[in-house]
N, C-alpha and C positions, 0 to 999 in steps of 0.2 A: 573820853568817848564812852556812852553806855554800850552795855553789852549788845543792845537790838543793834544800835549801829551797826557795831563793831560783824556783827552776824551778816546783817547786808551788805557791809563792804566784801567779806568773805564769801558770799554769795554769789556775787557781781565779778569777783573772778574765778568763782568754779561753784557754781550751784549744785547742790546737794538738797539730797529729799525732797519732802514735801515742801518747805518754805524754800527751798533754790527752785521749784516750778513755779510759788508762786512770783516768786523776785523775776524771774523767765518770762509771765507773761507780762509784768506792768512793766518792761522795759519794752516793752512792744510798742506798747499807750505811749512809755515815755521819749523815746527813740525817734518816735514817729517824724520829728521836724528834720532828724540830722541825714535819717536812710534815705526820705526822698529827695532832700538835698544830691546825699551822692550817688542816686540813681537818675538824677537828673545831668551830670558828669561823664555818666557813661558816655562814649561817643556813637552815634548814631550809623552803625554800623552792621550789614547784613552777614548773617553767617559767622558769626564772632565767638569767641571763645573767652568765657568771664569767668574769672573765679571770684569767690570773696571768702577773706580769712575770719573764723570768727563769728560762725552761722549765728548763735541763740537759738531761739528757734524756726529759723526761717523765713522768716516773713521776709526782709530782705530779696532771698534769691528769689519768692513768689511774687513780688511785686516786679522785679529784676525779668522773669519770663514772660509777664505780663504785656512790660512795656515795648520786649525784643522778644519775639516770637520765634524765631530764627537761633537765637543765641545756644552754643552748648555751651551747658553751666556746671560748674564745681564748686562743692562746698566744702570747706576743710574745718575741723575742730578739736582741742583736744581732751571733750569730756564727750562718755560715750551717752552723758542726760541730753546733751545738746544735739547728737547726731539722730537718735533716738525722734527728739521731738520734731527737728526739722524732717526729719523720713516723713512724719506722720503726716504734718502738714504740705507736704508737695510730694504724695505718694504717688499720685498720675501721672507728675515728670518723671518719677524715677522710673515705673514702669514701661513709660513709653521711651525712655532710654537719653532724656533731656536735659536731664541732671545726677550727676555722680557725686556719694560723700563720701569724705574721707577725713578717716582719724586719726590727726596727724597735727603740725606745728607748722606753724610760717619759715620756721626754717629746716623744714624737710616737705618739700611738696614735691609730691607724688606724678610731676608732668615733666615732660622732654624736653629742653634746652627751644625755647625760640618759639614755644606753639601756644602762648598765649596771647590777647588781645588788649585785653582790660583785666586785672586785679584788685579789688578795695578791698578794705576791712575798715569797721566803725568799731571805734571805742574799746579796742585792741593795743594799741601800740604801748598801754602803761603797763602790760606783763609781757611784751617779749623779753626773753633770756637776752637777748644781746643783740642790738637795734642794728647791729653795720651787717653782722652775720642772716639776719632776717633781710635786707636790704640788696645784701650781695645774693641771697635764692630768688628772691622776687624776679630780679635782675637778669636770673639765670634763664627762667621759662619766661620770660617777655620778649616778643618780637621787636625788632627794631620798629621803634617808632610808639609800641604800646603805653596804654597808662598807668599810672601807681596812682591809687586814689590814697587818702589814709585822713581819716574822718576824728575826730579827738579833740577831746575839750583842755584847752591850753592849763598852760601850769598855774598861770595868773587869775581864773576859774575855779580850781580845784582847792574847796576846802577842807584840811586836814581833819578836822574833827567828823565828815563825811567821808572821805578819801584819806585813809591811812597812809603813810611814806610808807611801810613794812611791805604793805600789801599791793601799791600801786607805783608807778614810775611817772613824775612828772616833766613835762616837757613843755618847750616853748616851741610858737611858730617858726621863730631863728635856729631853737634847736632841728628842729625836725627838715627845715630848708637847708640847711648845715649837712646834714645827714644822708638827705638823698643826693645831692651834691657831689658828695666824697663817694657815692657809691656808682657814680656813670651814669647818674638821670638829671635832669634839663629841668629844672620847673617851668612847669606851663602856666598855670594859675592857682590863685588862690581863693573862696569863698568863706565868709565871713556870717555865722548863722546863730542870730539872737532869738532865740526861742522864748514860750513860758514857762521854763523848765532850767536851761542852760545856756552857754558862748559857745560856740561850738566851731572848727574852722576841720575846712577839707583844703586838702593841697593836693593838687595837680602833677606829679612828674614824670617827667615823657624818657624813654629809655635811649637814649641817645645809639 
Protein backbone atom coordinates (compact mmCIF):
# COMPACT_ATOMS: atom_id res chain seq x y z
CA UNK A 1 0.00 0.00 0.00
CA UNK A 2 1.61 3.52 -0.64
CA UNK A 3 1.76 5.84 1.93
CA UNK A 4 -1.12 8.46 0.21
CA UNK A 5 -3.27 5.32 0.64
CA UNK A 6 -2.37 4.25 3.55
CA UNK A 7 -3.15 8.35 4.91
CA UNK A 8 -6.63 8.10 3.44
CA UNK A 9 -7.65 4.89 4.79
CA UNK A 10 -6.54 6.70 8.19
CA UNK A 11 -8.49 9.50 7.34
CA UNK A 12 -11.73 7.76 6.43
CA UNK A 13 -11.71 6.57 10.12
CA UNK A 14 -10.67 9.62 11.95
CA UNK A 15 -9.91 12.60 9.86
CA UNK A 16 -7.34 14.77 10.94
CA UNK A 17 -6.21 18.26 9.77
CA UNK A 18 -6.22 19.88 6.84
CA UNK A 19 -6.20 16.64 4.35
CA UNK A 20 -8.84 14.72 6.99
CA UNK A 21 -11.24 18.05 5.69
CA UNK A 22 -10.30 17.42 2.63
CA UNK A 23 -11.07 13.48 2.62
CA UNK A 24 -14.45 15.03 4.61
CA UNK A 25 -15.78 16.77 1.92
CA UNK A 26 -15.15 14.28 -1.36
CA UNK A 27 -16.97 11.74 0.70
CA UNK A 28 -19.86 13.98 0.46
CA UNK A 29 -19.48 13.86 -3.63
CA UNK A 30 -18.64 10.24 -3.05
CA UNK A 31 -21.36 9.07 -0.44
CA UNK A 32 -23.84 10.79 -2.31
CA UNK A 33 -25.58 7.32 -3.99
CA UNK A 34 -25.40 5.24 -0.65
CA UNK A 35 -27.02 8.27 1.98
CA UNK A 36 -29.99 8.89 -0.32
CA UNK A 37 -30.43 5.41 -0.64
CA UNK A 38 -30.81 5.24 3.16
CA UNK A 39 -32.61 8.24 3.57
CA UNK A 40 -35.03 6.88 1.35
CA UNK A 41 -35.53 3.85 4.10
CA UNK A 42 -36.33 6.17 6.56
CA UNK A 43 -39.99 5.41 7.16
CA UNK A 44 -42.47 8.03 6.45
CA UNK A 45 -43.32 8.99 9.65
CA UNK A 46 -44.65 12.35 11.47
CA UNK A 47 -42.97 13.55 14.46
CA UNK A 48 -40.20 10.91 14.62
CA UNK A 49 -37.16 10.80 16.41
CA UNK A 50 -33.99 9.78 13.95
CA UNK A 51 -30.62 9.54 14.86
CA UNK A 52 -27.62 8.57 12.80
CA UNK A 53 -24.39 7.29 14.04
CA UNK A 54 -21.36 8.56 12.22
CA UNK A 55 -22.22 12.35 11.11
CA UNK A 56 -19.10 13.32 8.72
CA UNK A 57 -20.05 16.29 8.01
CA UNK A 58 -23.53 16.47 7.88
CA UNK A 59 -24.89 16.31 4.97
CA UNK A 60 -26.85 13.29 5.74
CA UNK A 61 -28.90 14.56 8.77
CA UNK A 62 -29.53 18.02 6.28
CA UNK A 63 -30.91 16.12 3.68
CA UNK A 64 -32.62 13.83 6.51
CA UNK A 65 -34.47 17.42 7.83
CA UNK A 66 -35.15 18.20 4.54
CA UNK A 67 -37.13 15.23 3.51
CA UNK A 68 -39.08 14.94 7.32
CA UNK A 69 -39.67 18.40 8.43
CA UNK A 70 -41.24 17.17 11.55
CA UNK A 71 -38.29 14.78 12.59
CA UNK A 72 -36.22 15.48 15.95
CA UNK A 73 -32.76 14.62 14.85
CA UNK A 74 -29.43 13.41 16.54
CA UNK A 75 -26.20 13.28 15.47
CA UNK A 76 -23.55 11.25 17.36
CA UNK A 77 -19.68 11.01 16.52
CA UNK A 78 -16.58 10.35 17.96
CA UNK A 79 -14.25 13.02 16.59
CA UNK A 80 -14.75 16.44 17.74
CA UNK A 81 -13.53 17.46 13.39
CA UNK A 82 -16.79 15.91 12.63
CA UNK A 83 -19.07 17.44 15.09
CA UNK A 84 -17.51 20.75 14.53
CA UNK A 85 -18.23 20.55 10.86
CA UNK A 86 -21.60 19.11 10.80
CA UNK A 87 -22.66 22.12 13.72
CA UNK A 88 -21.61 24.31 10.80
CA UNK A 89 -23.44 22.99 8.19
CA UNK A 90 -26.93 22.68 9.98
CA UNK A 91 -26.36 25.60 12.31
CA UNK A 92 -30.20 26.69 11.95
CA UNK A 93 -31.35 23.12 13.14
CA UNK A 94 -29.33 23.37 16.02
CA UNK A 95 -30.46 26.79 16.74
CA UNK A 96 -33.92 26.27 16.30
CA UNK A 97 -33.55 23.22 18.64
CA UNK A 98 -34.13 20.39 15.63
CA UNK A 99 -31.08 18.71 15.85
CA UNK A 100 -28.75 17.82 18.80
CA UNK A 101 -24.80 16.45 18.45
CA UNK A 102 -23.25 14.55 20.35
CA UNK A 103 -19.75 13.16 21.05
CA UNK A 104 -19.94 9.98 21.77
CA UNK A 105 -19.91 6.12 20.31
CA UNK A 106 -22.56 3.77 19.01
CA UNK A 107 -22.21 2.08 21.92
CA UNK A 108 -22.92 4.72 24.53
CA UNK A 109 -25.68 6.84 23.14
CA UNK A 110 -26.82 9.44 25.10
CA UNK A 111 -30.98 8.74 24.80
CA UNK A 112 -33.53 6.95 27.19
CA UNK A 113 -34.46 3.30 26.87
CA UNK A 114 -37.60 3.15 23.94
CA UNK A 115 -37.66 7.01 22.63
CA UNK A 116 -36.18 6.29 19.38
CA UNK A 117 -37.83 5.75 15.91
CA UNK A 118 -35.38 5.27 13.29
CA UNK A 119 -31.38 4.98 13.65
CA UNK A 120 -28.73 4.53 10.67
CA UNK A 121 -25.42 4.97 10.27
CA UNK A 122 -23.49 4.68 6.69
CA UNK A 123 -20.08 3.34 6.43
CA UNK A 124 -19.55 2.93 10.07
CA UNK A 125 -20.07 -0.57 11.08
CA UNK A 126 -15.96 -1.51 9.89
CA UNK A 127 -14.73 0.50 13.25
CA UNK A 128 -17.16 -0.31 15.89
CA UNK A 129 -15.26 -1.85 18.93
CA UNK A 130 -17.58 -4.60 19.28
CA UNK A 131 -20.54 -5.15 16.83
CA UNK A 132 -23.14 -7.24 19.43
CA UNK A 133 -22.33 -4.52 22.22
CA UNK A 134 -23.16 -1.55 19.55
CA UNK A 135 -26.14 -3.78 18.42
CA UNK A 136 -27.41 -4.44 22.07
CA UNK A 137 -27.45 0.06 22.64
CA UNK A 138 -28.99 0.58 19.38
CA UNK A 139 -31.45 -2.02 20.71
CA UNK A 140 -31.66 -0.23 23.84
CA UNK A 141 -33.12 3.39 22.73
CA UNK A 142 -35.30 1.82 19.88
CA UNK A 143 -39.09 1.62 20.25
CA UNK A 144 -40.61 -1.45 19.67
CA UNK A 145 -41.20 -1.71 16.28
CA UNK A 146 -38.22 0.94 15.29
CA UNK A 147 -35.52 0.62 12.43
CA UNK A 148 -31.85 -0.20 12.52
CA UNK A 149 -30.65 0.96 9.02
CA UNK A 150 -26.79 0.18 8.68
CA UNK A 151 -25.55 1.11 5.26
CA UNK A 152 -21.85 -0.71 4.30
CA UNK A 153 -19.92 -1.81 1.49
CA UNK A 154 -19.67 -5.67 1.95
CA UNK A 155 -16.41 -7.55 2.56
CA UNK A 156 -16.62 -9.05 -1.01
CA UNK A 157 -16.23 -5.01 -2.25
CA UNK A 158 -13.62 -4.05 -0.05
CA UNK A 159 -10.26 -4.05 -1.38
CA UNK A 160 -7.21 -4.44 0.87
CA UNK A 161 -4.80 -2.52 -0.76
CA UNK A 162 -7.58 0.55 -0.41
CA UNK A 163 -9.09 -0.71 2.84
CA UNK A 164 -6.46 -1.91 5.23
CA UNK A 165 -7.52 -5.14 7.71
CA UNK A 166 -5.61 -3.08 10.72
CA UNK A 167 -7.67 -0.13 10.06
CA UNK A 168 -11.02 -1.48 8.87
CA UNK A 169 -13.49 -4.56 9.98
CA UNK A 170 -14.95 -6.46 7.06
CA UNK A 171 -18.04 -7.96 6.93
CA UNK A 172 -20.57 -9.74 4.97
CA UNK A 173 -24.32 -9.35 4.39
CA UNK A 174 -24.78 -12.84 6.24
CA UNK A 175 -22.48 -11.56 8.71
CA UNK A 176 -24.32 -8.44 9.53
CA UNK A 177 -27.95 -10.44 9.19
CA UNK A 178 -26.36 -12.83 11.62
CA UNK A 179 -25.73 -10.11 14.00
CA UNK A 180 -28.81 -8.18 14.24
CA UNK A 181 -30.42 -11.54 14.49
CA UNK A 182 -28.80 -12.52 17.77
CA UNK A 183 -29.34 -9.11 19.06
CA UNK A 184 -33.57 -9.11 19.05
CA UNK A 185 -34.16 -7.45 15.57
CA UNK A 186 -36.29 -8.84 12.74
CA UNK A 187 -34.92 -8.08 9.47
CA UNK A 188 -37.11 -6.29 7.33
CA UNK A 189 -35.37 -5.66 4.14
CA UNK A 190 -32.58 -5.50 2.20
CA UNK A 191 -31.30 -2.93 -0.53
CA UNK A 192 -28.61 -3.58 -2.94
CA UNK A 193 -26.83 -0.26 -4.40
CA UNK A 194 -24.42 -0.34 -7.40
CA UNK A 195 -23.13 2.94 -7.75
CA UNK A 196 -19.98 4.68 -9.82
CA UNK A 197 -18.05 4.53 -7.18
CA UNK A 198 -19.03 1.22 -4.96
CA UNK A 199 -21.50 -2.12 -3.89
CA UNK A 200 -22.99 -0.94 -1.45
CA UNK A 201 -26.09 -2.77 0.76
CA UNK A 202 -28.28 -1.31 3.51
CA UNK A 203 -30.23 -3.73 5.70
CA UNK A 204 -33.28 -3.05 7.22
CA UNK A 205 -33.91 -4.45 11.06
CA UNK A 206 -37.00 -3.88 12.73
CA UNK A 207 -36.72 -4.24 16.83
CA UNK A 208 -38.82 -6.75 17.63
Amino acid sequence: MTKIKRKLAENLRHPKGLFGWFVGQFMNHFNDGIINQTIDLLPDVKDQCIVEVGIGSGKALQLTSQKYTDAKLYGLNLYTKMIASAGRRNKRLIKISKLKLHLTSIDSIPLANDSVDTLFTINTIYFWKDLDEACREVHRVLKKGGRFIISFNPKENMKEDVYPDDLFRFVTVDDVNKLVERNGFEKFSLQLLNDRYEKYASLVAIKE
